[in-house]
MIGUFI-693436 format. One record per residue: y, z, x of N, C-alpha, C in turn. Coordinates in pm, whole numbers, plus 50000, padded with zeros to 5 digits. Layout:
<rs>
YZXYZXYZX...
</rs>
This chain:
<rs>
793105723647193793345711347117792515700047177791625692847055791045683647105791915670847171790885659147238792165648647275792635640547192791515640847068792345631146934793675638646913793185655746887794635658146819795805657446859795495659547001796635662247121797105647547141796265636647135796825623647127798335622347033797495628246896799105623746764799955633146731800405643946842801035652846861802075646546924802205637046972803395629447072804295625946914803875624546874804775617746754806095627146661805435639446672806705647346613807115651646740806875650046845807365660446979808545650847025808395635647004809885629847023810585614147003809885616046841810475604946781811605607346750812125616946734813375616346688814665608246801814505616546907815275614247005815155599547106813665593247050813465579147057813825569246953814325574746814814965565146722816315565346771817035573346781818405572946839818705560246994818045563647064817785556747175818105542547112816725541847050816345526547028817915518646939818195529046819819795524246762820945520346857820895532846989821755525747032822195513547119820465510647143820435496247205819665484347155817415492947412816085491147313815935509847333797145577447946796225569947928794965582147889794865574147775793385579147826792315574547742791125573847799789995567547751789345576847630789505571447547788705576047417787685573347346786985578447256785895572747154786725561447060786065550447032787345542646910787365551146825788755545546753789295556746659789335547546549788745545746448788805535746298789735545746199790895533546154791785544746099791175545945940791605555745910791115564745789791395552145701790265555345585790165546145442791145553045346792485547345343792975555845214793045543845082793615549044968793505543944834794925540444836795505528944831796295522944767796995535044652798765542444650799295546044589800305536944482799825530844407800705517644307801065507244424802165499344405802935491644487803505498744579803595509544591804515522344718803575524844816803515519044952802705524845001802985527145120804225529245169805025534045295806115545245226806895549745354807285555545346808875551645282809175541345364810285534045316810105527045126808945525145085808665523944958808545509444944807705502145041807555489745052806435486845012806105474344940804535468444937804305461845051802805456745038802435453145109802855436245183803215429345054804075418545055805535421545127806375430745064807535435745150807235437245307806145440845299806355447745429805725436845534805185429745482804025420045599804295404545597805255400345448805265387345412803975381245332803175387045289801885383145198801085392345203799955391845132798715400645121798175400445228797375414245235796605414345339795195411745374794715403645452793025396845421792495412145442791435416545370790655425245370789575419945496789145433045605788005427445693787725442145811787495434645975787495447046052787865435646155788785450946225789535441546353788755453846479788715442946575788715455746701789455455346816790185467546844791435469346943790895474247066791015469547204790285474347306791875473347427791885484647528792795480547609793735490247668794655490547677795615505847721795465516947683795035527047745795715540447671796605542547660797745536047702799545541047718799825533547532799195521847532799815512547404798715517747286797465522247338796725527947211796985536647098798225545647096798245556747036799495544546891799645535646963801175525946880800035517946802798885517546883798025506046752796775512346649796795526446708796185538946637796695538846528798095540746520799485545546397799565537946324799825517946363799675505546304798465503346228797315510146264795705507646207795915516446058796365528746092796695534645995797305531845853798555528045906799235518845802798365506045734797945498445851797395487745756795675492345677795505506045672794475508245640795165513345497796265518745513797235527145379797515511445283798085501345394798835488245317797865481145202796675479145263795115472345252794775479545140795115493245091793895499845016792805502345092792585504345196791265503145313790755496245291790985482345276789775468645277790375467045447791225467545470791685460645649791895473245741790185473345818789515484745885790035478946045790485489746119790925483846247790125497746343789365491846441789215501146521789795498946662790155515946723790975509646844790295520946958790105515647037789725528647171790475523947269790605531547374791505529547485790705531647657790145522047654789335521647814790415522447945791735513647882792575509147998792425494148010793895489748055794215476748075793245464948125792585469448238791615459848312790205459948203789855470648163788615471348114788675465347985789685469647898790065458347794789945445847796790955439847885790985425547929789525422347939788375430647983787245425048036786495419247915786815430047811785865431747699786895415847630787745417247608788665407647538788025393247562788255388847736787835376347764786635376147739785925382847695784325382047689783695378847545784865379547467785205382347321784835388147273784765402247293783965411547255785175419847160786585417447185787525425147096788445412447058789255414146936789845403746887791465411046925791645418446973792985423547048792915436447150793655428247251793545440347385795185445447403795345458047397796445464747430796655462447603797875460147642798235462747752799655466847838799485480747930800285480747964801255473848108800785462248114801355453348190801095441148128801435428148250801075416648166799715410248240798555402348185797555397848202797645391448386796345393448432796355390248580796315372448570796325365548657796095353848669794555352948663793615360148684791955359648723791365362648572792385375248524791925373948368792435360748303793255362748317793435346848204792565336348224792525331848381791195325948363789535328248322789595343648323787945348648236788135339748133789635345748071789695341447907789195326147900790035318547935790235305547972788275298047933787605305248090786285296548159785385304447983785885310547929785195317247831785425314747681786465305047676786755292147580787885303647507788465314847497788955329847448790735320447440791385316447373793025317047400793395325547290794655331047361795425338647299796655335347333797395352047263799145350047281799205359447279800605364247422800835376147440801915380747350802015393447344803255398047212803975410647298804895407447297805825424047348805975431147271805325444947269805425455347146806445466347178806705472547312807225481247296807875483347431808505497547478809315495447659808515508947692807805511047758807605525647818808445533247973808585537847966809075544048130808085549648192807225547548305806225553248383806945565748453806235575748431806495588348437805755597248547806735601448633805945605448791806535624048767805235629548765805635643548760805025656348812805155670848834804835679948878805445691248778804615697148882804665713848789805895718948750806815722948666807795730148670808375740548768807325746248793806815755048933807765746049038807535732849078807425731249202809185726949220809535736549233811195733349215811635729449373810995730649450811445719849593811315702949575810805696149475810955686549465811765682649320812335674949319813535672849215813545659049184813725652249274813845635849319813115624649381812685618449412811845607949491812405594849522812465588749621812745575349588811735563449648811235553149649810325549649670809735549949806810315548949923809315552350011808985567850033809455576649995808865593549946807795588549862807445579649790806605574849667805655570949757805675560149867804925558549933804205565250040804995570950116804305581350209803715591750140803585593749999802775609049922801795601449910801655588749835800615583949770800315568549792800905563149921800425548149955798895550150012799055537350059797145533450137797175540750321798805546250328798765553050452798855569350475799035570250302799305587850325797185592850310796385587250325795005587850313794845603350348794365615250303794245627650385795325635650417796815632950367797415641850338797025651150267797155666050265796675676150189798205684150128798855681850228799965683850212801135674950158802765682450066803525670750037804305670050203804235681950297805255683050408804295669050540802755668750481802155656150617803325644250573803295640650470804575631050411805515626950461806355637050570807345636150606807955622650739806875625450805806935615750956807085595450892806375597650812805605588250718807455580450681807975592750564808945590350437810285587250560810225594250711811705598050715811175576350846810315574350872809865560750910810305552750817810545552050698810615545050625811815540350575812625553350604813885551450559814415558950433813325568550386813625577750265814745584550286815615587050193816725597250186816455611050080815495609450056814765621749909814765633350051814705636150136815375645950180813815656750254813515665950283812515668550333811675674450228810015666150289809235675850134808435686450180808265698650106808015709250094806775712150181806345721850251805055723550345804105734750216803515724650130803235728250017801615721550001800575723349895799735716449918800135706149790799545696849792799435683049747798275678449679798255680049517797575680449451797555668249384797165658549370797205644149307796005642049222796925639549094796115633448996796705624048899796025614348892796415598948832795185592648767796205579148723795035569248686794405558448742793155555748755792255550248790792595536248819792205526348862792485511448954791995504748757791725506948674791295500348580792095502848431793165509148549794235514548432795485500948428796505496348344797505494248354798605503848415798505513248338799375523648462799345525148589798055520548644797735520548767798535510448868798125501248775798765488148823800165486148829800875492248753802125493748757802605505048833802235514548867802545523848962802715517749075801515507749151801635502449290801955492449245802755487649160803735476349160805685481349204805415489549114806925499349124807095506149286805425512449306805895524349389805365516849508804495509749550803585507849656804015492549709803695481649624803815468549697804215464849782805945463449720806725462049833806595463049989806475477650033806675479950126805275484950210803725481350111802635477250170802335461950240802885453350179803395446050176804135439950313805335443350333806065446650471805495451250613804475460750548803425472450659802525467250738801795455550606800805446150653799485457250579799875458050496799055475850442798195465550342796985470850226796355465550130797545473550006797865466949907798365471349810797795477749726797325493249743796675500649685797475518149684797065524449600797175538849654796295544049749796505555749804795255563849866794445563249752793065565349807791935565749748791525582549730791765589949793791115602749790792435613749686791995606249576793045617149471792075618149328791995630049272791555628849104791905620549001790935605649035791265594148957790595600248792791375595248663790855594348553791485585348457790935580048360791265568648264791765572848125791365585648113792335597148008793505600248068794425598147993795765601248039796195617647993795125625847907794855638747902794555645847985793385640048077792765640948186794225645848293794305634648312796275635348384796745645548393797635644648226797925656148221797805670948253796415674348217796165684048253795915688048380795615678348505796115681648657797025684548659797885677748621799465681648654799535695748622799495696248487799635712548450799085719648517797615719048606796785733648653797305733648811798635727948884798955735449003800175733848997800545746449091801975748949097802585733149185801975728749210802665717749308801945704149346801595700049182801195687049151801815683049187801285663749154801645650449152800765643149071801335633048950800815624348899801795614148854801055603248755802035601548703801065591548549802305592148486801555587648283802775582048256802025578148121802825572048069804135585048013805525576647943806285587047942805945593847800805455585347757805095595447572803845608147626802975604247698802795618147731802685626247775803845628247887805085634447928805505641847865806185635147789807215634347676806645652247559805415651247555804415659047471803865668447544804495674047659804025685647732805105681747804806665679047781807735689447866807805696847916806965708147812807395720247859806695726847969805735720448010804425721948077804605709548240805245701248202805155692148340807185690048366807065688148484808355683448483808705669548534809625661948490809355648748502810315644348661809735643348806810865638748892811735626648869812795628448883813805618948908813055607449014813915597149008813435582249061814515577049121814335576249245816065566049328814995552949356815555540849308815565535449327816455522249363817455529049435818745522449485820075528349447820065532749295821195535149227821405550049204820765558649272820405571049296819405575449185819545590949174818425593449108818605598448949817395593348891817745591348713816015596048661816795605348575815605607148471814695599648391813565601548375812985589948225813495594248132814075593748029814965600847902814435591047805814985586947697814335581747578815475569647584816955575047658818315567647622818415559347821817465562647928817455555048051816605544147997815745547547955814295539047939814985530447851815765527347790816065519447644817395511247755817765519147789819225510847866818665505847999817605504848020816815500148143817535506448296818565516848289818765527148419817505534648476816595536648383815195544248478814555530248547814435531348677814325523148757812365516048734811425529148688810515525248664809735523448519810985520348481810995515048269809805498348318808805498348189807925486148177807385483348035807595471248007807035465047901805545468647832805465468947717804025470847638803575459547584802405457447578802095446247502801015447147413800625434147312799235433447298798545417847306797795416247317797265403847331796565397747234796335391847120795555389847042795465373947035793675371247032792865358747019792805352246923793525341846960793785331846852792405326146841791595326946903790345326046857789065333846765789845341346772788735354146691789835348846545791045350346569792155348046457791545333746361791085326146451790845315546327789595317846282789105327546306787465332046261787915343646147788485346346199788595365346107790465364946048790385367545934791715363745902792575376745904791585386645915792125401145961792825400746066792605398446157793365395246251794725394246246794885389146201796485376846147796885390646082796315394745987796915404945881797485417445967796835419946066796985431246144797815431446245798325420046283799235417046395800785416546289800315409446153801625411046096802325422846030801485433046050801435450445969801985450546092801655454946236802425455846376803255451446377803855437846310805415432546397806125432546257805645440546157806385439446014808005453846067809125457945972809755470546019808635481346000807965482345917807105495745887806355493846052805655481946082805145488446191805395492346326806525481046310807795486646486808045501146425807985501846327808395519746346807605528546413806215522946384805325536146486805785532846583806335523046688806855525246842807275539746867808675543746760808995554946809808125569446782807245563146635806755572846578805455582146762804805570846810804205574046901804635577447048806005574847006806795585347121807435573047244807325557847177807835549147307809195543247241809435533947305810895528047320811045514447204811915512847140811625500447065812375491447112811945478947133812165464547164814085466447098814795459847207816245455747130815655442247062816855436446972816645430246890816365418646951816875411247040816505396847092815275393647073814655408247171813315405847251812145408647108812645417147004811545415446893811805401846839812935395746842813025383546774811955374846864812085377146971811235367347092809415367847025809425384247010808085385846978807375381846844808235379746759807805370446606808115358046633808705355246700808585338646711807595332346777807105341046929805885336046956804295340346860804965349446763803385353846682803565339846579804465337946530804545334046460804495317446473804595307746611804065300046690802425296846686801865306246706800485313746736799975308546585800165315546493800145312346363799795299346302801155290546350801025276246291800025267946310
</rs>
C-alpha cells in the first residue's frame, strides 16, 4: 500500500469508536495532495444532505487555497479539501502537503501558504517571522490528538512507561544506549517506578526536530526533567529520524523491540501491528483509547490546530470559504472521519468565535 492510500485508511479503521468518544464528551511528509474536482450533485452534496449554504452559512468563493504544515493534522484538512471541492462543484481547489509543523510555519510566515496545519501551538520566534514579514493570522483549534508511544506487539516486557523511563530511553542523556536494559541506572536515578527494562536491543524510530510531534514529545516526555538536569531540551540524537509518520510506523513494525512514537490516528491504523505503551504520568498507567484522549485521562492527549492568514484571506476569498467548510458540522466531522478526537462543545464554540472575529 502506497502512503496516499495507507494515509485514508485511518478513517474506516476508527471513526466509529472516535464518534462515540467525542458524544460522550471531546506524520508524514508527502507530495501535496489537491482534492479531487467533483461535479456538484443538485443542492445534496453531503452526506447529511446539506447545501452548500446549509452547511457553510453562504456560497462558496470559487479559487485555490494552499495548506502547508503537520502531518498529524494533514489527513483532517485532506478530508475538509475534499468536501469543499464536493461543496464548490470544484471551483474551491485546496492543496495540502504535510512537511511538519516547523517547516510549515516556515513556508506560512514567508507567505508562501495561506494556511499551516499544526500540531502544537506557534513558537514565539515564528510568530515573529510572521510578524517582521507583515503575515497576521489566527489560530483555530481543530481537533485533540493523543501522542502515541509504541512497540512491537512482540515486545511484551514492556507494558508501561512513565516519564522518567521516557527519559532515560530517549532523553539528551540516554545518547548510545543500544539497549532498553543501558536505561536502567539512568530510569531507577530518576525516580522511575515502570519497573526494570528488558536487556533487549533498542530500536528507535521517530520524528524529526521539524516535526510538531517532535516538539511535543520533548515537551511531555523530556523538558521537565532536562530541565532540572541542567540537560539541553532535546532527545538523543542518534535514532531513525523521519518526517513521514509512515516512515514511523513502519520502524516500529520491523523489530521485535521497537520504540517510537506518532500521532494516535496512526496508531490507531496498524493496531494490529504496533502496540500502544501505557503512560504514568502520576495517576498511574492509561492507555491512548479514543474515550482517555476525549476525557483528557491519557496524560499525553494535545491540541490540533490550524493557522490561517488573515492576510492572504483579504487577498483570496477562498480562504475564508475554506476555513468555513472546516468549522461548518459537515467538516468537524472529518475530525473523527480521520481518526482524531473532536473538540467538546465549549472549545468549538471558542473556535468559531475566534474565526469568526478574524472575519469581521
Amino acid at each position: 500500500m502506497n502512503i496516499q492510500k495507507r494515509r485514508f485508511v485511518i478513517a474506516g479503521l476508527v471513526a466509529a469508536s472516535l464518534v462515540i468518544a467525542a458524544c460522550g464528551e471531546d506524520q508524514g511528509a508527502s507530495e501535496p495532495t489537491e482534492a479531487p474536482t467533483t461535479e456538484a450533485s443538485g443542492s445534496e452534496t453531503t452526506a447529511a444532505g446539506s447545501d452548500t449554504t446549509a452547511a457553510t452559512g453562504g456560497e462558496l468563493a470559487g479559487g485555490e487555497v494552499f495548506v502547508t504544515g503537520s502531518s498529524t493534522v494533514e489527513p483532517i484538512s485532506v478530508l475538509v479539501a475534499e468536501l469543499a471541492a464536493e461543496l464548490s462543484g470544484g471551483e474551491l481547489a485546496v492543496t495540502v502537503e504535510g512537511p511538519g509543523t516547523g517547516d510549515g510555519f516556515k513556508k506560512f510566515c514567508a507567505g508562501e501558504a495561506d494556511i499551516s496545519d499544526a500540531s502544537r501551538k506557534i513558537k514565539d520566534e515564528e510568530a515573529a517571522s510572521c510578524a517582521e514579514a507583515g503575515i497576521e493570522f489566527v489560530e483555530i483549534e481543530v481537533a485533540i490528538d493523543g501522542l502515541t508511544v509504541a512497540t512491537s506487539p512482540n515486545n511484551s516486557a514492556v507494558t508501561c512507561l512513565d516519564v522518567p523511563a521516557l527519559y532515560a530511553l530517549v532523553g539528551p542523556e540516554s545518547e548510545g544506549f543500544d539497549s532498553w536494559a543501558d536505561a536502567n541506572a539512568l530510569a531507577t536515578e530518576l525516580g522511575s517506578t515502570s519497573g526494570e527494562l528488558p536487556d533487549a536491543p533498542l530500536t528507535v524510530t521517530g520524528p524529526g526536530s521539524e516535526s510538531g510531534t517532535y516538539d511535543t514529545f520533548v515537551e511531555f516526555a523530556i523538558a521537565d526533567i532536562a530541565e532540572e538536569r541542567g540537560q539541553e531540551e532535546t532527545t538523543r540524537s542518534d535514532y531513525t529520524a523521519s518526517p513521514n509518520d509512515n516512515v514511523i510506523v513502519e520502524g516500529i513494525e520491523g523489530s521485535d523491540t521497537s520504540f517510537g512514537w506518532v500521532g494516535y490516528a496512526f496508531y490507531a491504523a496498524e493496531a494490529e501491528r504496533m502496540k500502544a505503551i501505557e503512560i504514568d504520568t502520576g495517576d498511574g498507567c492509561v492507555a491512548p483509547t479514543a474515550e482517555t484522549i476525549a476525557d483528557g485521562s491519557y496524560g499525553f492527549s494535545r491540541s490540533l490546530y490550524i493557522y490561517v492568514s488573515t492576510t492572504a484571506m483579504a487577498e483570496n476569498p477562498a480562504v475564508a470559504s475554506f476555513v468555513d467548510v472546516y468549522l461548518s458540522a459537515d467538516g468537524i466531522a472529518q475530525v473523527a472521519e480521520a481518526g482524531y478526537v473532536n473538540l467538546p462543545e465549549d472549545r468549538q464554540a471558542a473556535s468559531m468565535t475566534a474565526w469568526e472575529a478574524a472575519k469581521a
